[in-house]
C-alpha positions in Angstrom: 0.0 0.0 0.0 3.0 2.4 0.8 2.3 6.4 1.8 -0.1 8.8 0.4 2.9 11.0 1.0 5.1 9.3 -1.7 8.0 11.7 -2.7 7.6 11.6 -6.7 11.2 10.8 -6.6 10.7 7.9 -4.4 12.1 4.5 -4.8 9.0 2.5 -4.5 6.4 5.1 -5.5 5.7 2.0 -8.3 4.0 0.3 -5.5 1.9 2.9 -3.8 -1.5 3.5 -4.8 -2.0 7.1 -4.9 -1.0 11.1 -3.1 -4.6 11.2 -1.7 -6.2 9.9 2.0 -9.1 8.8 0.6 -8.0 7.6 -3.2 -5.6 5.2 -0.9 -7.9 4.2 2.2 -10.0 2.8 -0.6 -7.8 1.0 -3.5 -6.2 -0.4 -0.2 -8.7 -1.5 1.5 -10.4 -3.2 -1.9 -7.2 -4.8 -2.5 -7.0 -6.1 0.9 -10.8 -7.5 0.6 -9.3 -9.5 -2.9 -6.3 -11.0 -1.3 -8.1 -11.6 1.4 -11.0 -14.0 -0.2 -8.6 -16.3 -1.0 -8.3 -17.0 2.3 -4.4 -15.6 2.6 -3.6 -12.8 4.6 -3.3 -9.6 3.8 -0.5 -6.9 4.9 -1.2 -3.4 4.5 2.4 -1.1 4.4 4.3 0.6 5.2 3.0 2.2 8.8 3.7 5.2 8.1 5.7 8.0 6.8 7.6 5.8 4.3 7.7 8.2 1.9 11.3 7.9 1.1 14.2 4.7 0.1 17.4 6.9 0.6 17.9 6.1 4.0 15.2 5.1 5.2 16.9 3.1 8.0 17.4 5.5 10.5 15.6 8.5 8.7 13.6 10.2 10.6 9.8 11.6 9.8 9.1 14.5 11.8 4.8 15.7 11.9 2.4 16.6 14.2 0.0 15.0 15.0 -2.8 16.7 13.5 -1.1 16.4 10.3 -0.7 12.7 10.4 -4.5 11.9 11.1 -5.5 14.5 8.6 -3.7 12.4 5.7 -1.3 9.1 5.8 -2.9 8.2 9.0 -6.3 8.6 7.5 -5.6 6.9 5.0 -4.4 4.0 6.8 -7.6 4.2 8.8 -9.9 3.7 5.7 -7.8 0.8 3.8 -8.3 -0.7 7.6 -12.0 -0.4 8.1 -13.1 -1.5 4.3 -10.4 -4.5 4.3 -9.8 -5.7 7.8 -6.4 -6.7 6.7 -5.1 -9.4 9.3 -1.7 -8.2 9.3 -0.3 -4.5 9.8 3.3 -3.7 8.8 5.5 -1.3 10.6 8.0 0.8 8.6 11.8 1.4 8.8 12.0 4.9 9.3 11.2 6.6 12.5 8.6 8.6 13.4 9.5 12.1 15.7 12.3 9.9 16.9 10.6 6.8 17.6 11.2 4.3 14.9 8.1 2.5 13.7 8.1 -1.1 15.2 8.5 0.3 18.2 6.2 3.4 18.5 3.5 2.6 21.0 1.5 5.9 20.3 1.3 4.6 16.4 1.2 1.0 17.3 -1.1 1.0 20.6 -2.9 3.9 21.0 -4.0 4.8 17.4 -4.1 1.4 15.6 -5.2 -0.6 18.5 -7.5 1.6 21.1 -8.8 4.7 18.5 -9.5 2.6 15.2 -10.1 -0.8 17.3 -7.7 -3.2 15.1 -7.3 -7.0 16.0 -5.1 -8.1 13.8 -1.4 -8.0 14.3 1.9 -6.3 13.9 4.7 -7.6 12.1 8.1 -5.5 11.5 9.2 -5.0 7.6 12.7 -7.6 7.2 15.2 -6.2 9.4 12.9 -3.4 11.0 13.0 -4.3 14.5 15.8 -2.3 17.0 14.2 -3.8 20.5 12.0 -5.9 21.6 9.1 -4.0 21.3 6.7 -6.4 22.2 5.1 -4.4 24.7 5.0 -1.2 22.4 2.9 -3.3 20.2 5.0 -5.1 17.7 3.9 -8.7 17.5 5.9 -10.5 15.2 9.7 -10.0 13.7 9.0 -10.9 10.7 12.8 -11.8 9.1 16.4 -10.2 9.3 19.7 -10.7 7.5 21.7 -13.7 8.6 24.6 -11.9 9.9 21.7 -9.9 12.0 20.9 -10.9 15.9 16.9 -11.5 16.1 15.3 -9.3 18.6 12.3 -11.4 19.0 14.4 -14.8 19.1 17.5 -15.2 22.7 16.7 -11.6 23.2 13.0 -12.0 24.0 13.7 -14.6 26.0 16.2 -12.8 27.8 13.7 -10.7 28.5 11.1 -12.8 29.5 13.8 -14.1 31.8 14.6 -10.7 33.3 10.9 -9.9 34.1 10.8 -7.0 31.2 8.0 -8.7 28.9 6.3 -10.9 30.4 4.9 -14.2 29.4 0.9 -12.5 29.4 2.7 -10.2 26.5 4.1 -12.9 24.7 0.3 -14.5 24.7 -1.4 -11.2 23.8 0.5 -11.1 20.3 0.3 -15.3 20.0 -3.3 -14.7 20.6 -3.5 -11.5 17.8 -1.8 -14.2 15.1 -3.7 -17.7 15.8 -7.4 -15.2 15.7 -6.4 -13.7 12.6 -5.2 -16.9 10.6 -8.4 -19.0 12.2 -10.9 -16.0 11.3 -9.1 -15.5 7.3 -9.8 -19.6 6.8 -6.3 -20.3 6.9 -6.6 -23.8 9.0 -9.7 -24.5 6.4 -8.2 -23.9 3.3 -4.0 -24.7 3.9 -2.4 -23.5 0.6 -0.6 -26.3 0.1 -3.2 -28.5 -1.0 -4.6 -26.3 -3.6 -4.3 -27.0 -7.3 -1.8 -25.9 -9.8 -2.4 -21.9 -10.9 -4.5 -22.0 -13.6 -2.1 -18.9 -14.9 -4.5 -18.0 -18.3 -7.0 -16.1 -16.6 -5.0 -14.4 -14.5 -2.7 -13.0 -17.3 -6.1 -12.2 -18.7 -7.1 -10.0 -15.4 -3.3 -8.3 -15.7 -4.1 -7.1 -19.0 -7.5 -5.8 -18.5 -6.0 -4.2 -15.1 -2.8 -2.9 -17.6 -5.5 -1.0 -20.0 -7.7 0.4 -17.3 -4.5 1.9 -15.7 -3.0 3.5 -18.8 -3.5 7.3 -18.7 -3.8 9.0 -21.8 -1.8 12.6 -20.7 -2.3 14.8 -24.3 -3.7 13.9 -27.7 -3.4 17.2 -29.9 -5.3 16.4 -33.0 -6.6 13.3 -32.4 -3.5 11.6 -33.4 -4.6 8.9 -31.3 -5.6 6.3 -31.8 -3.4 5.3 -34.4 -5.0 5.4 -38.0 -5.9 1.9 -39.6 -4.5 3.0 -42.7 -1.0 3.2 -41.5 1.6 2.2 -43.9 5.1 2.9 -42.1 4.6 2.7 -37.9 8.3 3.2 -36.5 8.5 2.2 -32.8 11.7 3.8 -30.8 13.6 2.9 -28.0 12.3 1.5 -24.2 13.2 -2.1 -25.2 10.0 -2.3 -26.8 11.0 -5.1 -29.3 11.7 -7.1 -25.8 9.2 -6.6 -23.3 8.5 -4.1 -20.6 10.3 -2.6 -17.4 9.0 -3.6 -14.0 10.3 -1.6 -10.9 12.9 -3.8 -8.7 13.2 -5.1 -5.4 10.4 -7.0 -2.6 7.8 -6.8 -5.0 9.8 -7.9 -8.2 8.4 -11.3 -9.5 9.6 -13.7 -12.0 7.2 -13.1 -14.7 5.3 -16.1 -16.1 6.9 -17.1 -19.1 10.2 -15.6 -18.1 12.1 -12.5 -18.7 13.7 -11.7 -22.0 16.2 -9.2 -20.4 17.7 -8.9 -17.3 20.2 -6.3 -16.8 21.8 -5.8 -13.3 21.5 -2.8 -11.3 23.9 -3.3 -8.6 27.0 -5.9 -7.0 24.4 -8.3 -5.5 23.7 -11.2 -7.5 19.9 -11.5 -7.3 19.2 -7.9 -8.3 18.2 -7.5 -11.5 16.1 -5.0 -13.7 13.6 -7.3 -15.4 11.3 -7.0 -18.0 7.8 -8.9 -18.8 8.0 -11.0 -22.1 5.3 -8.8 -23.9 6.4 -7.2 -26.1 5.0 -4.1 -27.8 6.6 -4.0 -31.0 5.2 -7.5 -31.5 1.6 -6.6 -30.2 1.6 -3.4 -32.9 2.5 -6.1 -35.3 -0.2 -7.8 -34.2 -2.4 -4.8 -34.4 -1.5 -3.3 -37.4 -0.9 -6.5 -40.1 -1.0 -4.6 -43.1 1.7 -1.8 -42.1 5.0 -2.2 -41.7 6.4 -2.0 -38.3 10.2 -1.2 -37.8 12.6 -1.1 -34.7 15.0 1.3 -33.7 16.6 0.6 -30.2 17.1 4.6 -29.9 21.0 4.1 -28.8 21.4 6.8 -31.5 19.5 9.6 -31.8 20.6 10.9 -34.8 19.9 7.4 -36.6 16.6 7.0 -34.8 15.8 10.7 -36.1 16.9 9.7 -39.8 14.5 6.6 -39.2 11.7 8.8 -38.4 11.6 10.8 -41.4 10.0 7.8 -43.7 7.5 7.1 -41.4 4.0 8.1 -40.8 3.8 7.9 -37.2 6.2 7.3 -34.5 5.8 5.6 -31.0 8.9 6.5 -28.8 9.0 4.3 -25.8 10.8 5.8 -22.7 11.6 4.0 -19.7 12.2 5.2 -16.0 13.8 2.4 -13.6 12.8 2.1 -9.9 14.1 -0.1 -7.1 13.9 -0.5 -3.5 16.2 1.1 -1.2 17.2 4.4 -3.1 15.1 7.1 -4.6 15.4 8.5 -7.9 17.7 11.2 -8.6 15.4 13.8 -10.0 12.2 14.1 -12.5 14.5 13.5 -15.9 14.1 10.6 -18.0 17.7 8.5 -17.7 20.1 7.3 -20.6 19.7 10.7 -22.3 15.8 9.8 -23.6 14.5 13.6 -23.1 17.2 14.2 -26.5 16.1 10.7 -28.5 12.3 12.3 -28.2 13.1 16.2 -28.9 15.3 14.5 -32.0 12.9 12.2 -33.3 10.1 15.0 -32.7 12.1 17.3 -34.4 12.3 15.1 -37.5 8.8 13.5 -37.3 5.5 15.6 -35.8 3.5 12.7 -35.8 5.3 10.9 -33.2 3.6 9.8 -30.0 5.4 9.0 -26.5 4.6 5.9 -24.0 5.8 6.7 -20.8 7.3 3.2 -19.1 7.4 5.2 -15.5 7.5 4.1 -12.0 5.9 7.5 -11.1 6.5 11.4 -12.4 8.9 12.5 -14.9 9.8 15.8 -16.4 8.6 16.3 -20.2 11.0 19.0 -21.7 9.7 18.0 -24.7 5.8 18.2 -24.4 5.2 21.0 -26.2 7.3 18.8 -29.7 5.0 15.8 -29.5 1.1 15.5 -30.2 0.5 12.3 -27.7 1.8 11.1 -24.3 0.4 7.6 -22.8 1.1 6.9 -19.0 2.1 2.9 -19.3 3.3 2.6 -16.0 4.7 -0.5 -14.9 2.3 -2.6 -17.1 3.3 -6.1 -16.4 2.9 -9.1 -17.8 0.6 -8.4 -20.8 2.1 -4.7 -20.7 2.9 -4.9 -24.3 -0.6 -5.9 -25.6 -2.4 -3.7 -23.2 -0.4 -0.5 -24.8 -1.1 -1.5 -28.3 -4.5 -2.3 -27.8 -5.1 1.1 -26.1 -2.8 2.8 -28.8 -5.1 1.2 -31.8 -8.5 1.9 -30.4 -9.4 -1.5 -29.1 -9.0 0.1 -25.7 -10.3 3.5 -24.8 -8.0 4.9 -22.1 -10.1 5.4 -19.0 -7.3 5.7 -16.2 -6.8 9.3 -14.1 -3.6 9.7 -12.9 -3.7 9.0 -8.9 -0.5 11.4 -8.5 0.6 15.1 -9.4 2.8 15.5 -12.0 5.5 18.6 -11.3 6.8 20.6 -14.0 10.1 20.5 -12.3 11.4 19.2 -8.8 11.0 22.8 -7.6 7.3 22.6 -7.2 7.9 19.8 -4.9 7.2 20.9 -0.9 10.9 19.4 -0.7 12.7 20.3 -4.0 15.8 18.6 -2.1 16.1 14.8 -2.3 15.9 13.9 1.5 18.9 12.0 1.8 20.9 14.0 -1.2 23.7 15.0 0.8 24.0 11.1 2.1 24.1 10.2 -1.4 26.6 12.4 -1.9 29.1 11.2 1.2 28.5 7.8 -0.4 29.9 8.6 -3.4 28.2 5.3 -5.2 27.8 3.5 -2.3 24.4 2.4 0.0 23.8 5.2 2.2 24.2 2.4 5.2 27.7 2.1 4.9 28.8 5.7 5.8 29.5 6.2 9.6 27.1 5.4 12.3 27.5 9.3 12.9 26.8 10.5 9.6 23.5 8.4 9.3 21.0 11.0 9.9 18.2 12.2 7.9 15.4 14.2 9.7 12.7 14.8 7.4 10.2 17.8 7.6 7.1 18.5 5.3 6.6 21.8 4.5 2.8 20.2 3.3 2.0 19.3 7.0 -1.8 17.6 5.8 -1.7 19.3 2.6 -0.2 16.6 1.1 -0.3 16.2 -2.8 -2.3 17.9 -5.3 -3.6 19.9 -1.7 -0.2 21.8 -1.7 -0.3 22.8 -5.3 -3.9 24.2 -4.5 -2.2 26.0 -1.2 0.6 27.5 -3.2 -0.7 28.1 -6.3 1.1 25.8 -8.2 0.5 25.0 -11.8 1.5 21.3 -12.5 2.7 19.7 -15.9 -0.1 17.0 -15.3 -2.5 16.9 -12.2 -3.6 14.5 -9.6 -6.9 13.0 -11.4 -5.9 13.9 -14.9 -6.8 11.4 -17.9 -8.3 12.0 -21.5 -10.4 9.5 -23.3 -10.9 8.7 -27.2 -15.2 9.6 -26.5 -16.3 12.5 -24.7 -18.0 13.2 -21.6 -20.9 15.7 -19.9 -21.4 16.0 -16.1 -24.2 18.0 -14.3 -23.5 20.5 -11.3 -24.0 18.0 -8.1 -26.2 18.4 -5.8 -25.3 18.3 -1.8 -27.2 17.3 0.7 -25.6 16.9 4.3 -22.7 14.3 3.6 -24.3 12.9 0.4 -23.7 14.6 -3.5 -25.9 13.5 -6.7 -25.4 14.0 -9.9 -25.8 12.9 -13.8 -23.2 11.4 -16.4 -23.5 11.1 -19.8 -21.5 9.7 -23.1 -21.6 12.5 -25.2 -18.9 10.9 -27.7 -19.6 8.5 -30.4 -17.9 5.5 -28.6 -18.4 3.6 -25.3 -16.2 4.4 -22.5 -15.6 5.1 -19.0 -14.8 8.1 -17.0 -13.7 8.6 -13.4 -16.3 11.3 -11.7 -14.4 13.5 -8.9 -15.9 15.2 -6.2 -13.9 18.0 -4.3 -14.6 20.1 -1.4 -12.8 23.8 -2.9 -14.0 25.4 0.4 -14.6 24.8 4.5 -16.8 26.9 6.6 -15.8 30.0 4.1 -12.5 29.1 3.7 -10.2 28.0 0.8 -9.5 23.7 1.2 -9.5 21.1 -1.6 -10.2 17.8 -0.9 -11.3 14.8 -2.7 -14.2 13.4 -0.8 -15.8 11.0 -3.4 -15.1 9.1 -7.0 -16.7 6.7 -9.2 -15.7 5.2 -12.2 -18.6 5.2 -14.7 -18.8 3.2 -18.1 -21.1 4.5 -20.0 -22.4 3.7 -24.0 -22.3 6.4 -26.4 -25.2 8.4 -25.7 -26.1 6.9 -22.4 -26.8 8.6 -18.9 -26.4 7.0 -15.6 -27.3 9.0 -12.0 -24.4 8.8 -9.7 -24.9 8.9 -5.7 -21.3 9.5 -3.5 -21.6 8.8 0.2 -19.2 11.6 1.7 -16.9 10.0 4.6 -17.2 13.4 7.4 -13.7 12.8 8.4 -12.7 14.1 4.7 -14.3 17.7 5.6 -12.9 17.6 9.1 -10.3 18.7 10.9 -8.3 17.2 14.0 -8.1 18.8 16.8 -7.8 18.6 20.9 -7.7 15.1 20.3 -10.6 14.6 17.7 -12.2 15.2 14.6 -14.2 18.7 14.4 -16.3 20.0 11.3 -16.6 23.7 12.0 -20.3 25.0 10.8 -20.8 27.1 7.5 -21.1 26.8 4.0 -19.2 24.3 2.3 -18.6 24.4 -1.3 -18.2 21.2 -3.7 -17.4 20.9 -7.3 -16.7 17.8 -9.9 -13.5 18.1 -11.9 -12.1 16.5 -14.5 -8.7 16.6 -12.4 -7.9 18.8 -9.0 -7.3 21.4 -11.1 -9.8 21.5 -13.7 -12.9 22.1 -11.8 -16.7 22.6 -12.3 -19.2 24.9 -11.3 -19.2 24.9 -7.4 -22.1 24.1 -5.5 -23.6 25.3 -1.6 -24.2 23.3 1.2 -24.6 24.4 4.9 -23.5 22.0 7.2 -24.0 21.6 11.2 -20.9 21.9 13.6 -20.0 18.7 14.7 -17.2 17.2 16.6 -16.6 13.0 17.7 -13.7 11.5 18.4 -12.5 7.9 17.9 -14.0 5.4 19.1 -12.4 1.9 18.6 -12.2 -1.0 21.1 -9.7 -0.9 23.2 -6.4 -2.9 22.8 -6.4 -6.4 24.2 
């Protein structure tokens, strides 16, 4: 699950789900329900503040807490409630000093007696620095082998010295056998389940693949491709290969296997992989009558002189991202920002398919026509893009993140961590001094996390959170608000089915300026058709936190439905009642 408060330099952004509380709380928490009916457990990660690799060891997350239950708390909170995940993991870094797996107001008092969680706590590999048991860790859930386990000789050191007792040890046996007994586990033992029928599940990857796809720009209507395309060149990305997953816990070896692996550091098992789906195949596949050439865009110049004969070219760009160790900056690597303005410059007709494992700078955007947001698109990656890229597939996704115009509109322009990276000279952050290995890390934001602190300081972003274009057209009415629920109409205006994402914002609080998503629906609608939409607005998402609880001042509130955070409709009145609660959760057993 990760942080709403992803850095868009960060490592793992790949795996998060999106900048926003309640965008998060509830892919999360869906996700969790899936896993889930399978009888497996579910983890939901990191708790919290993970919002940066570079050190991330000993870094140290410093915010109120107001600010925290206001966003990555809160977002916690709601992937919790919809999902019951059985299993909570702590984070490396610390949190306003304490680290993670040992922070009894995170671990205790929030998870356990405000939001009334029974599952339990298990540390990330190699996250544990005590035995914590009593703080509300549970389980240790793996170290390095040259490492000493906390919850191995030392617990029972402990147990022997009277500083856990055995009642604690119980508690957190007690949180594990309920959760695995309640999730089916004893019923349904995974190892006596039949071989993985892998054919429908590479089916569900694809379809997931094409509904994620964001289609940024599409000047002209260059997109989709024209049937009657005699020359398609495809460029660069390793597209006549496969396509780039991000790297580390969540790298798998990709049914079929991988057609390149190139390594990315000294340790054997770390490779950059990439999923045997081709796109230069699936255009081929696409587009029978055409002829569809390769460049591997080593050479701009050549891949320029390539573009000049065709009638359309598809420049594939990669981004890599791995565990431990943030990206650098916003640029496209390997000098790709020059292959596009080159190609561009030679061919106007040429399109760009971001391979990205979260925002990237487009010096270029104003040179090309189209832009496609590809992502990490797995195992079918390749035929999702060309399906999407012919028409077979109208893009529906929204982008779940802000993209910056530069790293200077971020509320931290600096890479946390930079001058670390810096002492290292090449090296893992880790192996500088035990002195040099600290990295407080403020946040400007505070709860305005995300498109929220473009909003605050009047940012203007290359791409915002919500964004997303589609190859039919769309018409929403004005909602209308009444106490915590909004209705409203949407209708296919365009001349082909597809689906759109509706977005509901609060633009203001009790008078004053705050945007907020509160609700979303993704509607798929048949050219011409109109459904009615009802959103059910969670109250915590127009409150605030204070004195130890959630208060929604009285006033007029004012909603709107955008396209994106920043391209808003009319806004609409509502006056709402004062009203203040506070958390009310079972207490921790």
């Amino acid at each position: 699950m990760g942080a709403c408060r992803s850095d868009p330099r960060g490592g793992r952004a790949f795996e998060y789900f999106s900048e926003d509380p309640l965008l998060t709380g509830v892919l999360g928490g869906r996700s969790v329900r899936g896993v889930q009916s399978n009888n497996v457990v579910s983890t939901v990660k990191h708790y919290v503040l993970n919002a940066n690799e570079t050190g991330r060891s000993f870094a140290d997350a410093q915010m109120d807490e107001p600010a925290m239950r206001e966003s990555d708390l809160l977002a916690f909170q709601k992937a919790i409630e919809i999902g019951q995940p059985g299993s909570v993991m702590c984070a490396y870094n610390k949190i306003n000093t304490i680290y993670a797996c040992e922070n009894a107001f995170l671990l205790n008092d929030v998870l356990r007696r405000d939001w009334g969680y029974k599952g339990w706590v298990m540390s990330d590999w190699g996250a544990a620095h005590s035995v914590s048991i009593r703080q509300g860790l549970d389980q240790e859930s793996g170290t390095q082998p040259k490492d000493d386990l906390w919850f191995g000789q030392r617990l029972k050191d402990a147990l022997a010295a009277g500083t856990v007792a055995s009642a604690d040890v119980d508690r957190s046996v007690f949180r594990i056998l309920r959760t695995m007994y309640s999730l089916g586990l004893a019923r349904d033992p995974a190892e006596g389940r039949k071989p993985i029928d892998f054919a429908p599940h590479l089916d569900r990857a694809q379809r997931a693949a094409e509904q994620g796809i964001v289609l940024l720009k599409n000047e002209g209507g260059i997109l989709p491709l024209a049937g009657g395309a005699k020359h398609i060149l495809v460029v660069g990305g390793h597209a006549d290969a496969g396509v780039p997953a991000g790297a580390g816990s969540s790298q798998v070896w990709p049914v079929g296997g991988s057609p390149v692996r190139l390594r990315y550091d000294d340790k054997m098992y770390h490779f950059r992989l990439y999923m045997p789906s081709a796109p230069l195949a699936a255009l081929k596949e696409q587009y029978p009558k055409a002829t569809v050439s390769f460049d591997d865009g080593s050479d701009p110049v050549r891949a320029a002189q390539a573009a000049r004969s065709a009638d359309v070219v598809v420049v594939f760009a990669e981004q890599f991202r791995y565990e431990g160790r943030d990206v650098p900056g916003l640029s496209l690597p390997e000098n790709q920002d020059e292959l596009i303005e080159a190609v561009a410059s030679a061919n106007p007709h040429t399109v760009v398919v971001l391979e990205t494992g979260g925002p990237v700078a487009m010096p270029w955007i104003d040179r090309v026509p189209a832009v496609l947001q590809a992502w990490y698109a797995g195992n079918r990656g390749g035929k999702a893009i060309a399906r999407v890229l012919s028409g077979e597939v109208n893009p529906s996704g929204h982008l779940p993140v802000t993209f910056p115009v530069a790293a200077a509109q971020i509320s931290n322009p600096v890479l946390p961590g930079q001058n670390l990276i810096d002492a290292a000279k090449g090296k893992d952050v880790r192996t500088l001094p035990k002195e040099q290995q600290v990295l407080p890390i403020m946040y400007p934001e505070s709860s305005d996390v995300g498109y929220r602190w473009y909003a605050r300081q009047g940012l203007e972003p290359l791409f915002a959170f919500g964004h997303g274009l589609s190859y039919t057209t769309f018409d929403t009415s004005a909602p209308t608000v009444s106490g915590t629920t909004a209705t409203f109409t949407m209708r296919n205006t365009g001349a082909r089915e597809g689906a759109d994402v509706a977005q509901l914002y609060m633009v203001s609080q009790a008078g004053q300026p705050k945007l907020r998503l509160v609700g979303f629906e993704r509607v798929e609608l048949k050219p011409g058709e109109t459904k009615q939409v009802t959103l059910n607005i969670d109250p915590r998402f127009l409150a605030d936190w204070k004195d130890g609880g959630w208060h929604m001042p009285a006033g007029r509130y004012r909603f709107a439905l955008g396209e994106s955070a920043e391209r808003l409709g009319p806004a609409v009145e509502a006056i709402l009642p004062a009203r203040s609660w506070r958390e009310s959760g079972a207490p921790a057993s």
